[in-house]
Structures are given as C-alpha cells and as structure tokens.
Kinemage of the C-alpha trace (Angstrom):
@kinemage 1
@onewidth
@group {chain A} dominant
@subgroup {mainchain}
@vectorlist {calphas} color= white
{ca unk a 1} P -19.357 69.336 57.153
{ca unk a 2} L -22.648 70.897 56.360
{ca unk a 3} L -25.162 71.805 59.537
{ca unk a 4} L -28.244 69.009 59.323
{ca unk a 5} L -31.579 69.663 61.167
{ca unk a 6} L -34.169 67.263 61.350
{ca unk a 7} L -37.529 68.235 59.856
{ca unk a 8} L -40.464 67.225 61.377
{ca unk a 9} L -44.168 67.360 59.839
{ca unk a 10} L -47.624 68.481 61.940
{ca unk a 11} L -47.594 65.148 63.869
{ca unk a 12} L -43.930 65.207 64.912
{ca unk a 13} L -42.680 63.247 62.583
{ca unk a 14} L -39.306 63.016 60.408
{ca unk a 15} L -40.717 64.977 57.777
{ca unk a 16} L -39.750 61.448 54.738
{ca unk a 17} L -41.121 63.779 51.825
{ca unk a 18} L -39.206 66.868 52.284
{ca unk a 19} L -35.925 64.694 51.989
{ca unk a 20} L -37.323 63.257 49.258
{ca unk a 21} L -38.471 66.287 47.776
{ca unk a 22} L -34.773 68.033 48.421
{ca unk a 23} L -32.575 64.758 47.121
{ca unk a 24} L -34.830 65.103 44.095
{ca unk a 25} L -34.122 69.100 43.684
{ca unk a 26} L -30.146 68.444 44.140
{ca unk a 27} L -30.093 65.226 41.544
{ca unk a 28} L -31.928 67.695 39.191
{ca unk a 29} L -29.408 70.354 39.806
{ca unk a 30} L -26.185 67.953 39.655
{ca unk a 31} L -27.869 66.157 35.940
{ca unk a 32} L -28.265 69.945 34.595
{ca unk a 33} L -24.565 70.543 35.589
{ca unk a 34} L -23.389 67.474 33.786
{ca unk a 35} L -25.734 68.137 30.559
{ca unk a 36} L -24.868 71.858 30.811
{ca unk a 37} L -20.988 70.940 31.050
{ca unk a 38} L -21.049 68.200 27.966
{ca unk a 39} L -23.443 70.239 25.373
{ca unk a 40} L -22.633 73.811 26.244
{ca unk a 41} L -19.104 75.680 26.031
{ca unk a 42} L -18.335 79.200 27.615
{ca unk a 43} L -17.205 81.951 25.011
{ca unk a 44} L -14.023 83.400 25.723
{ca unk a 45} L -15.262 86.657 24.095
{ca unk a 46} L -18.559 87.108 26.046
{ca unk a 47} L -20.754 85.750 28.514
{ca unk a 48} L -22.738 83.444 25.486
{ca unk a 49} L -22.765 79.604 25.993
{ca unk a 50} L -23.274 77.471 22.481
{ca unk a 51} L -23.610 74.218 21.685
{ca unk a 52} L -20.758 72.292 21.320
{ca unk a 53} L -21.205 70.059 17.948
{ca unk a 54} L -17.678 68.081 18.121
{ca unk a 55} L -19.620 65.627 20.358
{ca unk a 56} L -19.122 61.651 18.820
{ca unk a 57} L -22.177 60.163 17.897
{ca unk a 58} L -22.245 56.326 17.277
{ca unk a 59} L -23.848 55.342 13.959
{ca unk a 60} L -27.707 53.950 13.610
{ca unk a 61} L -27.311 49.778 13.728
C-alpha cells in the first residue's frame, strides 16, 4: 500500500487543490498510456515507436 501524508496549505488546512492538482497529473499520465498503447507499436529492431495504421475505423453516416 502506498505511504499517504496529508498536505496542509498556509492556514492549516487539507491542502483540496494539490489533490486535485495530482489526480489531474496521474489521469493525464494513465490517458497518455492508453493513447500511447492503442496508436503506437514498439519496433522489434530498435528503440522507434510508429503508428500503428491497422486500427478499424467506422465509416462517415
């Protein structure tokens, strides 16, 4: 289980906008892990990513 500390602002409060502010960095994170894990495939020869193309894509109504 990971260590949690309370943060407090300069009135010794629970600091609301830094957890805000940290859920919003780690969504970011996750959403860039999913994109980068649907659109981008690892080389087997090098360290280059490329787009993957064989994606389906529904056709315009």
């Amino acid at each position: 289980m990971d260590n949690f500390e309370v943060k407090y602002d300069e009135f010794n409060r629970v600091d609301v906008d830094y957890y805000i502010e940290r859920a919003r960095v780690e969504r970011a994170a996750y959403i860039a892990s999913l994109f980068r894990k649907a659109f981008f495939k690892k080389s087997e020869k090098g360290s280059k990513a490329r787009v993957a193309y064989n994606l389906q894509q529904s056709p315009a109504v």
